[in-house]
N, C-alpha and C positions, 0 to 999 in steps of 0.2 A: 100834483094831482095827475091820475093815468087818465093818459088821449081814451077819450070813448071809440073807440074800434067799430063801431057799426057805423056809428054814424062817418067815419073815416072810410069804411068800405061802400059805405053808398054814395060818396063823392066821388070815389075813384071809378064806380060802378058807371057813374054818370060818362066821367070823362076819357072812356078807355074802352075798347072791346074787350080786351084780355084783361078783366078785372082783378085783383085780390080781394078774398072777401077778409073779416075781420079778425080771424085767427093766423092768416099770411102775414096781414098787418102787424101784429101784434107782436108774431115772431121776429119778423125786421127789426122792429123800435128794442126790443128787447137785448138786439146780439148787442155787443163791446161796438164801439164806435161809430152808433145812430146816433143823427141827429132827425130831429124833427120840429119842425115849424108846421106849427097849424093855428087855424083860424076856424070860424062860424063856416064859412064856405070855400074853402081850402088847405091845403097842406104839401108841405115838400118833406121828402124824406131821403137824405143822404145817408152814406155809410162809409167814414175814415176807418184806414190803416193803411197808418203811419205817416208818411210822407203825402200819399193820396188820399183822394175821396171822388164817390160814384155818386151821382143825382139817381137815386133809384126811383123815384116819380115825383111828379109833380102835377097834383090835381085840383083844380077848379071847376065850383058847380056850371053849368053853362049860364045861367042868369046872372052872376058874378062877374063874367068874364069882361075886358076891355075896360076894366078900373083899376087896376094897377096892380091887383091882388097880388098875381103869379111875381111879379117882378117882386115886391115888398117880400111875400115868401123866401122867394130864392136867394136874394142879397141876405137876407135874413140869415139862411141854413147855411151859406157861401160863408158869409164872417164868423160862425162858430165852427163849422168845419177847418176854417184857417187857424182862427184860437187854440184848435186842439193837435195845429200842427201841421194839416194839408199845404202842399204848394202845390198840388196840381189836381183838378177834379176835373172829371169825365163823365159825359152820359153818352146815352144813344137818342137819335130824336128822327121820326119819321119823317124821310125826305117830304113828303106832302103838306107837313103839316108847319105851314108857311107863320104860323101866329107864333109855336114857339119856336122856331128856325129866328125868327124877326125878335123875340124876346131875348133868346141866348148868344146872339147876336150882339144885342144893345149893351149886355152884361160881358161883353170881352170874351167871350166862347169863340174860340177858332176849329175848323174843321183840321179831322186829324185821320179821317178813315172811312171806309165806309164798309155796313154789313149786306149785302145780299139778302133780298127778302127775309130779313130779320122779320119782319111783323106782319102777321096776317088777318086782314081787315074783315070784319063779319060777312061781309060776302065771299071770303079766302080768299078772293087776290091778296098776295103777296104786296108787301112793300119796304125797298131798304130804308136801314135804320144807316142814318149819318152820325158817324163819331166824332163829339165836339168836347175840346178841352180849354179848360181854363188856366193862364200860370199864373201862379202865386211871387210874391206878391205884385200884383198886376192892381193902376190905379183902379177899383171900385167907383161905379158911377152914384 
């Protein structure tokens, strides 16, 4: 069955300044080595090649949020990305934002970089994005 893309972009809409609306989306899940896990109120979407994979987002509505979603997502995309070959997956995650700092964290995510006001927040301030990597095969909580 194809993810419904609106309703995918109005989640992220929710959870993100710098949204994707449904036709970004769309084009993501569609290239060679998407995965996607989604749910009624969330969804992550990674993207292998080859030996890697990138957490390209991962979004929960905010009334959702603090039940386990994001985590159940993520291990989710984590063990299919691994299935299809991943040893090492990377994202970027907003030094601020201490909830998924604390989630990718829990899931064996180590710091590995950091970007320079990578993200700029609706009021423009700027803010770095921390570079977090996972290795493969690493025990899964």
């Amino acid at each position: 069955m194809k993810p419904d893309f609106e309703a995918l972009a109005a989640i992220h809409a929710e959870a993100f300044d710098g949204s994707w609306d449904a036709v970004a989306l769309e084009g993501l899940v569609d290239r060679p080595g998407a995965v996607l896990e989604a749910e009624a109120d969330g969804f992550a979407l990674l993207q292998v090649a080859g030996d890697e994979a990138e957490v390209l987002t991962l979004a929960i509505r905010r009334d959702a949020r603090r039940r386990g979603l994001a985590r159940r997502l993520a291990l989710a995309a984590v063990r299919r990305a691994a299935d299809r070959g991943a040893r090492r997956i990377f994202l970027e995650v907003a030094e601020d934002n201490a909830a998924a700092r604390a989630l990718y964290a829990g899931l064996g995510f180590e710091p590995a970089g950091r970007r320079p006001r990578y993200y700029a927040r609706a009021d423009g301030d700027p803010v770095d994005a921390l570079l977090l990597v996972l290795n493969l095969p690493a025990p899964l909580p």
